[in-house]
Structure formats: C-alpha cells, structure tokens
C-alpha positions, 0 to 999 in steps of 0.5 A: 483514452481513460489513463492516469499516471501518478507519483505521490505519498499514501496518505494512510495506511491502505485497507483491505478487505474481502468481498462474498465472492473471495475477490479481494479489494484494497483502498488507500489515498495518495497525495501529489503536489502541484507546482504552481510557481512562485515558491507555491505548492498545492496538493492534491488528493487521490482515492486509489482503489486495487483488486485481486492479487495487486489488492492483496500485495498493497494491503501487505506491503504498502503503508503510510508515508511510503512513495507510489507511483500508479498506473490506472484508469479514472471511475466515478461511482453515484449512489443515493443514500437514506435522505435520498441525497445523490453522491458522486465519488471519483476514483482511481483503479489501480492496473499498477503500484510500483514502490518507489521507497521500499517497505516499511521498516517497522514491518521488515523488522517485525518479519525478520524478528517472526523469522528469527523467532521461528528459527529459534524454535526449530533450532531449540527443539533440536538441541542446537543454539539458536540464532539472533536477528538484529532490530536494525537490519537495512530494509530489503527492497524485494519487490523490485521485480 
C-alpha cells in the first residue's frame, strides 16, 4: 500500500501552470517536524504535487505559511540530464489538501476590495451611492466543504 498522510506549513507560495493537454498541475513544499524527545525538533521537507481541478483550487487558495493537511501517494521520477548524470526526485501526489488555517488574509482582502470596486461601478452607472468594503474584514473560511 502506496499512502501518505501529512500535517505541515507550505513552505512557498504554490506554482501552477498549464500543460499542452490543458490539464493543469500545481507544486508546492510542505514542512513537518519530528519529535525526537528532549526538547528536539527536526523538520522535514516535502515535495507535493496536485493535478486537474485539486491543481487549479491550491494554486487559488493556498499560499505561504498556511497549514496543509495532505492525502497521497509516494512517486519518485528519474531522468538524465545533459552531462548524463541520473537524478531521482521523491514526490507526493496529492489525491487531497484540506486547509486547515483558512485563506490568506491578503487575498481575501484584495477579493472583497475587487468586489467592492465592481459594486462600485455597477451602482455608479446607475446613479446610486456606492458601498464601502472595509480592509480589515475576518478571513471567511469557505472551503470547509
């Protein structure tokens, strides 16, 4: 059985990108610690890859800091580069990310500002006062689904 369940912080912000085929991939890292006892921490760091729509909603969602918890398999790629060297790279594939501290606050900010904006315009046109949307709104935690 092939199975990997982690708990951890992204260490960057994830990268997505689209493939010829229109299939889309996002990569990102995520740290865990081990306890060894004594007071002593050592952490780990993980390569995680998703695909398709789980791809398109962590490249949306996810960002630096935020806590993970992840659901995969374990995959390890070998190619030859140029010098014809082999390299081996260990991956997770991701079958689920589940968000554990909500969006980034930055992003939900810039959202609700967009939106506000958007309002704005579509109340301008019509001659009608245009509502406000306050910077420091609490984060909405809308993927708890």
């Amino acid at each position: 059985m092939n199975k990997v369940l982690l708990a951890g912080r992204l260490t960057r912000d994830p990268e997505m990108r689209a493939l010829a085929s229109g299939k889309h991939v996002t990569q990102f890292s995520v740290a865990t610690t081990e306890y060894a006892g004594n007071g002593k921490e050592r952490p780990e760091y993980h390569n995680v890859v998703t695909w398709d729509r789980l791809a398109e909603v962590c490249g949306r969602y996810l960002g630096k800091g935020q806590q993970v918890a992840i659901e995969g398999r374990l995959q390890t790629r070998t190619w030859d580069d140029d010098k014809g060297l082999r390299h081996w790279k260990t991956e997770i594939i991701a079958a689920s990310v589940e968000m554990l501290s909500g969006r980034k606050k930055k992003d939900y900010a810039a959202e609700s500002a967009a939106d506000g904006i958007e309002a704005a315009a579509g109340e301008d046109a019509e001659g009608a006062e245009a509502p406000t949307v306050p910077a420091d709104e609490p984060i909405a935690e809308e993927l708890a689904a």
